[in-house]
C-alpha positions in Angstrom: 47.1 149.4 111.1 48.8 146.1 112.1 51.6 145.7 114.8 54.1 143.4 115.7 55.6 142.4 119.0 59.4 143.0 118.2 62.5 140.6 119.4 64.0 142.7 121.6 67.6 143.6 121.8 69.0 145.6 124.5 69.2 149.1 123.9 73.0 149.4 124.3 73.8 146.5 122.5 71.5 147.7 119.5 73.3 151.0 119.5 76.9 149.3 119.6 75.3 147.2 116.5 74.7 150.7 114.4 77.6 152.3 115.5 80.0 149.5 114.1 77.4 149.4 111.2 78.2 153.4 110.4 81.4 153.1 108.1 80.1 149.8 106.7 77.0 151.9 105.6 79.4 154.6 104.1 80.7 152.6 101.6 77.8 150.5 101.0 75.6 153.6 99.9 76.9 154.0 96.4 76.4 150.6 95.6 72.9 150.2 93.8 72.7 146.7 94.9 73.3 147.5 98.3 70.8 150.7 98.9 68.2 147.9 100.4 70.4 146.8 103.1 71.6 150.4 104.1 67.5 151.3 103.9 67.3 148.1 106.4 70.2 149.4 108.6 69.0 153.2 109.0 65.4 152.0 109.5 67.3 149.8 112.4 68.7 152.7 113.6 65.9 155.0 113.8 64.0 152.2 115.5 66.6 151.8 118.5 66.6 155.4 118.5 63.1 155.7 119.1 63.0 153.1 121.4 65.7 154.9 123.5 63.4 158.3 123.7 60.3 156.2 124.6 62.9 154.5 127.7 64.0 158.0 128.2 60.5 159.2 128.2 59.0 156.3 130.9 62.0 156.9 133.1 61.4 160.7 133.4 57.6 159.5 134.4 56.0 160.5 131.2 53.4 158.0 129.5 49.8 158.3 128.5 47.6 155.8 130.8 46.1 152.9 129.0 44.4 151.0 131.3 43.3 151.1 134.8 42.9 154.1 137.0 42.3 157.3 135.4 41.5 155.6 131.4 38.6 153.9 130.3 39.4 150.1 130.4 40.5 148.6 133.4 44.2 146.9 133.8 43.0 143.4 134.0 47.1 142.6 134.9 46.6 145.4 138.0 45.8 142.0 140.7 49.1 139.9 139.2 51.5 143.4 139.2 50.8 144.1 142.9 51.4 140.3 144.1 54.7 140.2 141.7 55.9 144.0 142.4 54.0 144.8 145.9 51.5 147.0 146.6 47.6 147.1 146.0 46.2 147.1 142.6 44.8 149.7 142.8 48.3 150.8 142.5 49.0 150.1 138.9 48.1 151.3 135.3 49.4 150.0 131.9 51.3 152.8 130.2 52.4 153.6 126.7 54.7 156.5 125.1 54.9 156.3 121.6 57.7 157.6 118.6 57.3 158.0 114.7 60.9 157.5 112.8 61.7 159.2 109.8 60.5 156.7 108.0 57.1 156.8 109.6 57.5 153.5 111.4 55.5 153.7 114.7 57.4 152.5 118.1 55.3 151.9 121.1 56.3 150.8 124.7 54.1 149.8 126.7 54.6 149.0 130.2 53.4 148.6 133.7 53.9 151.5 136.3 53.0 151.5 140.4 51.3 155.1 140.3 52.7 155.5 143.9 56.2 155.0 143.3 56.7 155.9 140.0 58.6 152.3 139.6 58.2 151.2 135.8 57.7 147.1 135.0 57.3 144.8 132.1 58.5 147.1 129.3 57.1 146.0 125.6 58.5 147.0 122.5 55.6 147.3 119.7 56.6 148.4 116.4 53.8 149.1 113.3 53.3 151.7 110.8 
């Protein structure tokens, strides 16, 4: 399975994309010629709504650790997040929450979070299949 780091847009202005998008997609659908571009704009939509659980999900304090304390691999980026953010290194994992869209497209975030405040840091997009 291949992944992609993702441009990303900001969540709000993604959603105020697909909402302006909604009517256009309406009218759009019974056109034959134009069912690949309304596939292209719901899978768009799915995505930003995925991503907007996973930001949802990190916020709340939820996300599986992928490195340092607590996994396997150690969070080589643990000594550069506590000079940037504060703190010890000891401090920080790398986490990731993950979505599937109707479409079965996998959305990842990853990101960095100071165990001992709960702060989140350096949020990634990653989309693959």
């Amino acid at each position: 399975m291949g992944t992609t780091a993702a441009t990303f847009i900001p969540v709000e202005r993604a959603l105020t994309l697909v909402s302006a998008a909604a009517p256009v997609i309406k009218l759009m659908s019974g056109a034959e010629h134009f069912k690949p571009v309304v596939a292209g704009v719901r899978a768009f939509a799915e995505r930003v709504a995925a991503v907007q659980s996973g930001l949802g999900r990190l916020a709340a304090g939820e996300g599986r650790i992928i490195a340092g304390p607590g996994a396997k691999d150690a969070f080589r980026g643990a000594a550069d997040a506590a000079k940037k953010y504060g703190g010890n290194a000891s401090d920080y994992t790398k986490i990731s929450v993950s979505e599937v869209t109707k479409s079965g497209d996998r959305v990842s975030i990853h990101a960095v979070r100071n165990e001992v405040t709960g702060e989140v840091f350096e949020k990634k997009v990653i989309y693959g299949r």
